[in-house]
N, C-alpha and C positions, 0 to 999 in steps of 0.2 A: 737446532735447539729444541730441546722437550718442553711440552707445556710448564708454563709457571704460574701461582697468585698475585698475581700482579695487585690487585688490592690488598693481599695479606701484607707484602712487601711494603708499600705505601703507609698501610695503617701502625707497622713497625717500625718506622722512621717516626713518626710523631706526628704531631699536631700541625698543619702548614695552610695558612690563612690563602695561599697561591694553588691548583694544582697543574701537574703538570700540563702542559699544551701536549708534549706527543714524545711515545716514546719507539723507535724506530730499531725493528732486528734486520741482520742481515747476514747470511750465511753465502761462501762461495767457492764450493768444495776444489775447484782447480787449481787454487793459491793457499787454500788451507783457513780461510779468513773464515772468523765469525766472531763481529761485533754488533754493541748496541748504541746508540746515540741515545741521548734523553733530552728533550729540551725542555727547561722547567719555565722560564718566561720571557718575553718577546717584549713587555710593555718597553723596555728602557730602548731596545734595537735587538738586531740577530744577537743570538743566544751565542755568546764567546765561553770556550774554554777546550782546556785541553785534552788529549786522547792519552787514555793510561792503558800499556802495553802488559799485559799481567797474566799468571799462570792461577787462574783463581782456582778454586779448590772443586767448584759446582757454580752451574749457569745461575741459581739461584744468588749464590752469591758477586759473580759479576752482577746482575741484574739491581739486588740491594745497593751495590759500592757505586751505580753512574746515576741511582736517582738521589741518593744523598749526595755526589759530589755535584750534582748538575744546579740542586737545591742552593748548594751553600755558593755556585759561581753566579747566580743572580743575588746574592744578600752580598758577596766579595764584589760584584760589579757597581752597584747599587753606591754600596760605600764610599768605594774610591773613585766615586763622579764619575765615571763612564758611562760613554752612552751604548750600553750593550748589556742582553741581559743574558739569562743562565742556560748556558749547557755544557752535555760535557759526552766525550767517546769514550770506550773501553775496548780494547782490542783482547780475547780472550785466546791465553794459549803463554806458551813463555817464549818470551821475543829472542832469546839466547837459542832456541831452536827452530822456528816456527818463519822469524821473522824472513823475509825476503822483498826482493823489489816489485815482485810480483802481487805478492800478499800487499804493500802498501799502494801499489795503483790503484790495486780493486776497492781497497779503503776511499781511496780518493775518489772514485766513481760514486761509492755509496754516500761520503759525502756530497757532495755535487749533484748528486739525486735530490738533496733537500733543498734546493734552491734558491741557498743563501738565509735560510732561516738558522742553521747552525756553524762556526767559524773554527775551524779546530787548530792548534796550537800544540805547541809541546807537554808531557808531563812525564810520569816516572816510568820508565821503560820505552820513550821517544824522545828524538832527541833534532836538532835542525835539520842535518842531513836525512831525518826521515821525512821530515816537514818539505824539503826540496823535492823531494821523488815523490810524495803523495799530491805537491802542489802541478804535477804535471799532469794530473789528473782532476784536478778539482781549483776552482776559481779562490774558493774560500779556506785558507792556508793563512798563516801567521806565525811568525818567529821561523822563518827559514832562517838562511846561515847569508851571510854579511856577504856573502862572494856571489848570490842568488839575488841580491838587493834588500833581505831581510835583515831585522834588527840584531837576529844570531841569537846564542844562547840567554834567558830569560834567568836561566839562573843568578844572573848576578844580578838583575833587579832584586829577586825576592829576596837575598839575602842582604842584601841593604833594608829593603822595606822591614825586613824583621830585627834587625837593629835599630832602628828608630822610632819600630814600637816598643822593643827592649827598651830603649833610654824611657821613651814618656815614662813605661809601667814604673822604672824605677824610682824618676823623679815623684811620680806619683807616691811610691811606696817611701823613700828615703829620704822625700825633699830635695835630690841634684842629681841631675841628668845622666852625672857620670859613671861612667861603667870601669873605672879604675880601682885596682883591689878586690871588686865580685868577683865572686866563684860563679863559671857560668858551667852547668853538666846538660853536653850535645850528645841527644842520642839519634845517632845515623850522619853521617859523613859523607854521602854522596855527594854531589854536583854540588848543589844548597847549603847542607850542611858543611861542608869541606869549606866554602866561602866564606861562610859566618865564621867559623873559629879565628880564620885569617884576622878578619875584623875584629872578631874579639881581642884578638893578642894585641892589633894597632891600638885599641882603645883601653889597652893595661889591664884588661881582666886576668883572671886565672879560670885556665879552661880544664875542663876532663868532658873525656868521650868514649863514645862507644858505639860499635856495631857488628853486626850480623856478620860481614863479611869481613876476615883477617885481612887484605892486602891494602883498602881505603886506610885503615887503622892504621898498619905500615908505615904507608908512604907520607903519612901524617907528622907520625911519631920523630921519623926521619929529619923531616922537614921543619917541625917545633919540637927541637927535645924536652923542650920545658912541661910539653904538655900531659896530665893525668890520663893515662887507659884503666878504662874498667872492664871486669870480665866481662857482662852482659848488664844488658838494663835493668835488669832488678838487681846490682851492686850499684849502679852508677845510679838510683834515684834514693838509693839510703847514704848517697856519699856527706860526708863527717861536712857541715859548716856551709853548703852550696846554699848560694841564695837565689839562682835563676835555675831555672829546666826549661831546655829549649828541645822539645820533640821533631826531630826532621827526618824522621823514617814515615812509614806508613799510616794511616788512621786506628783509632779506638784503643791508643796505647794506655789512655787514664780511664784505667778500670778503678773499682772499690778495693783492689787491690796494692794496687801500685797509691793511688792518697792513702793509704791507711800507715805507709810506711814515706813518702815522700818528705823530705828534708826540706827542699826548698822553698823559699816565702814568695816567689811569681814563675808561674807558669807562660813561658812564651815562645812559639817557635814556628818552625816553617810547615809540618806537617797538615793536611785536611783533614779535619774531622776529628782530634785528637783525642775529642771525648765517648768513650764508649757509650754513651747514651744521654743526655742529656742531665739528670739527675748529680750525677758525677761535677758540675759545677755548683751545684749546693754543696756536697762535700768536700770539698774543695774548698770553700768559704767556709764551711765550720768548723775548719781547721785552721783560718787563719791563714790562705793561700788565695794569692789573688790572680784568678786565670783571665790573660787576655785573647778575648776570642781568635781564633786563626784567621779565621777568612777578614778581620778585619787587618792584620800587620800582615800575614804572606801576600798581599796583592801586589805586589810590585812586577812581579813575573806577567802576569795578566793588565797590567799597565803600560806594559812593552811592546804586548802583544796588539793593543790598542792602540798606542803609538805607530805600530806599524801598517795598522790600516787605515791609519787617519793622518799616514805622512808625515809624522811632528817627527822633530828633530831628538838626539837623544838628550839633550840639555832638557828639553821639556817635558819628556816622559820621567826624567829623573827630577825634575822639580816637582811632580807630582808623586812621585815616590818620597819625596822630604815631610813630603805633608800630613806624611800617615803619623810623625809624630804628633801634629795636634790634632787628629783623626782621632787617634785613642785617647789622649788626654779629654776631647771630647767627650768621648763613648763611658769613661770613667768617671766623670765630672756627672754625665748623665744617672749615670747611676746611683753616685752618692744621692742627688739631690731627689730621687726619685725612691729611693732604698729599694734596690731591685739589684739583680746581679749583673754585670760588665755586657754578660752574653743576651740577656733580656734586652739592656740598653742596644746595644748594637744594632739586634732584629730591630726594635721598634725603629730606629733613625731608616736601616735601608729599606722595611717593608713603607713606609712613607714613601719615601722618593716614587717606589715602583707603583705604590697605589695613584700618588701625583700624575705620574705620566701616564697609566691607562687612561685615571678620568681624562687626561689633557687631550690623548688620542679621541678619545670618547666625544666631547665638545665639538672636536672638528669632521665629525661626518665618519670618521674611522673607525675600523671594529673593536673595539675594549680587547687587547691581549690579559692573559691573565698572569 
């Protein structure tokens, strides 16, 4: 990996009352592996979240996409009461070519080198079965596949969790919980997404979708004839009468472009980071669109993941997936009463908590994590 600005990056991300504790390369030419770890903060416990397997475009931009996703896994931890706080991998390269069992051992060494100060887990381009083969290399693995002793695919946490902040928002926005007769427009169908739509139709919505790749689409279509395709996201977010948008593809989808033309009256879904920059939830708001922050409804995946290192049964990782509904109701109530935006309210609740637990570490003779 060539030199990078590593403070340029930092200072492009924004304002961040935390910074990082460390952020870790590693290259290892015999399996072809060259990832980064970021661990943003420790006050809550080891830094949990997942490793995103990705064909980024430049090292600089892997680099940008794991200190914002590492960011937002300590405000996503924080939130949904766990005691764990943010970080996160990137495995750089495209896993449809690159990947091997080789290349993920060596992952698992380089994790395991950090000595439990980071936990990695599944995310988009990893999957359990990668989680089982890197966990033969590394102590600190989460969400293996159910036949390994792990909790399995995490997908269907998150996709619950983000239906139950769908209901709050909408109870919030419509007065009742119900999601019967909404126009809900998914964009991105994979694991996640593909789950929520399910749910949607049980809960009598009307769905439309769309993605990058024809064959999810497909086997969708197939399976809910009922359901709307759109050509690409910029049809599906001008779709005629949608009252939700649920982003479940990649990050920085809500440009100034996409609100300028967006239909729908709440923004909510499973992807990280959906905001191309921060600003983009004021316009958002002064149009009369209410976005609920990601990291605070997609946690459910990362509640499983926790689940499974602290033993709890799935009845209990899934009670605390119910709870994201007055999690947001919460975060939104917060915000009315404080007339600030949903995304301000959220930070301020989970930077509390993390600041709580350093001073607490701090008090008892420990080093203050940041």
């Amino acid at each position: 990996m060539h030199s990078v600005d590593l403070k340029a990056l930092l200072t492009a991300l924004g304002a961040d009352p935390f910074d990082h504790e460390r952020v870790a390369l590693f290259q290892d030419p015999a399996s072809g592996l060259k990832a980064i770890v970021a661990l943003h903060s420790t006050a809550l416990g080891p830094a949990l979240g997942g490793t995103r397997f990705h064909a980024y475009d430049s090292d600089e931009k892997a680099l940008a996409d794991v200190l914002k996703l590492s960011r937002g896994m300590s405000y996503k931890n924080a939130m949904a009461g766990l005691d764990f706080g943010g970080g996160k991998g990137v495995i750089i390269g495209d896993p449809e070519q690159i990947k091997s069992e080789e290349l993920l051992m060596s992952y698992g060494r380089f994790v395991e080198s950090l000595g439990g100060r980071y936990v990695t887990a599944c995310d988009v381009g990893t999957d359990t079965a990668d989680m089982d083969t890197i966990a033969r290399t590394c102590r600190w693995t989460a969400t293996r596949s159910l036949e390994s002793g792990g909790g399995g695919d995490p997908s269907v946490f998150t996709a619950l969790s983000v239906l139950q902040g769908m209901r709050a928002a909408v109870l919030h926005r419509w007065g009742t919980p119900s999601l019967q007769d909404r126009t809900v427009g998914v964009a991105g169908v994979g694991k996640v997404g593909r789950l929520l739509v399910e749910h949607l139709f049980d809960e009598g919505a009307r769905v439309a979708v769309t993605d990058v790749r024809e064959e999810p689409v497909r086997r969708l279509a197939e399976e809910f004839p009922q359901v709307v395709v759109a050509d690409d996201t910029e049809a599906l977010i001008q779709l005629k009468d949608m009252d939700i948008y649920a982003p479940c593809a990649l990050g920085g989808a809500l440009n100034e472009a996409a609100v300028a033309v967006l239909t729908a009256e709440v923004v909510c879904g499973a992807a990280n980071n959906q905001l191309a920059h921060p600003d983009v939830e004021r316009q958002l708001a002064d149009r009369g669109i209410l976005y609920l922050p990601d990291y605070v409804v997609n946690a459910g995946g990362v509640i499983q993941a926790a689940g499974d290192l602290r033993a709890a049964t799935p009845q209990q990782s899934m009670t605390k997936v119910e709870r994201i509904f007055d999690t947001t109701l919460a975060v939104l109530e917060r915000a009315m009463a404080e007339d600030i935006l949903p995304g301000a309210a959220a930070d301020r609740i989970a930077e509390q908590r993390i600041i709580t637990a350093a001073d607490a570490r701090t008090a008892t003779g420990g080093p203050r994590p940041r």
